[in-house]
N, C-alpha and C positions, 0 to 999 in steps of 0.2 A: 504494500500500500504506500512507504514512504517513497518508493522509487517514483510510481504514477505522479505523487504530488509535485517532486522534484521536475519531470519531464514537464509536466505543464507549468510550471515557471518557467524554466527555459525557455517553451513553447512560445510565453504570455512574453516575456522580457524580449525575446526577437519578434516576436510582432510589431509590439511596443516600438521598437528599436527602425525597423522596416518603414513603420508609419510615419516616424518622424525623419525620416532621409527623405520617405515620399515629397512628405508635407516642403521640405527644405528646398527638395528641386523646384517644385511648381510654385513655390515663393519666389528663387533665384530665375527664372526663366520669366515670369509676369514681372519683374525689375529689370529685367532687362530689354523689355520690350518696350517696356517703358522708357529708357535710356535713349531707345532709338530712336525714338517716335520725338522726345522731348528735345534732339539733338536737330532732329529736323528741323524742328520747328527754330530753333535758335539760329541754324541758319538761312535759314528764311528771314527771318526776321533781318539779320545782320542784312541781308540782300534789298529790301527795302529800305533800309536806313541809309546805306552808301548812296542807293540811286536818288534818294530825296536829297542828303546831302551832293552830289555830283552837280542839280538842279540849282544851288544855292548862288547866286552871286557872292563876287569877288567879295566885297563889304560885308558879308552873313558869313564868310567863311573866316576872314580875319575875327570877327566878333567871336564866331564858336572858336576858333585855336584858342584868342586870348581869354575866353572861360575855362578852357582845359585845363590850363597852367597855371592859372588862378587856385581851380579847384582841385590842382593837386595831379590830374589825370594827362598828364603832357605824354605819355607812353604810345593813348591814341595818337597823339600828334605822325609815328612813326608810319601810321597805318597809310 
């Protein structure tokens, strides 16, 4: 009878064990989907911002550099 008991721990502790690997991938795989999707969109985004910026006269663009370096973000400047 002690043996039974024993084998069904075992049993119950690798399940246990199984389920939470499952659980781990299909969390790690929906993060990552999300990464991608959310990457996209960032560059999207950055793609829209250049081409408004590109539109900008000479005068609006001098204005944004000199807020850049004001506020510290002169890095854009490089871009």
């Amino acid at each position: 009878m002690k043996q039974g008991l024993v084998e069904r721990r075992q049993f119950l502790k690798k399940l246990g064990l199984g389920a939470a690997g499952v659980s781990a991938v299909a969390v790690m795989a929906g993060g990552l989907s999300q990464a991608k999707q959310g990457g996209a969109v960032a560059k999207e985004e950055i793609d829209k911002l250049a081409r408004k910026y590109d539109k900008l006269d000479r005068r609006s663009k001098l204005m944004m550099r000199g807020m850049f370096v004001l506020l510290g973000i002169d890095v854009l400047l490089l871009i």
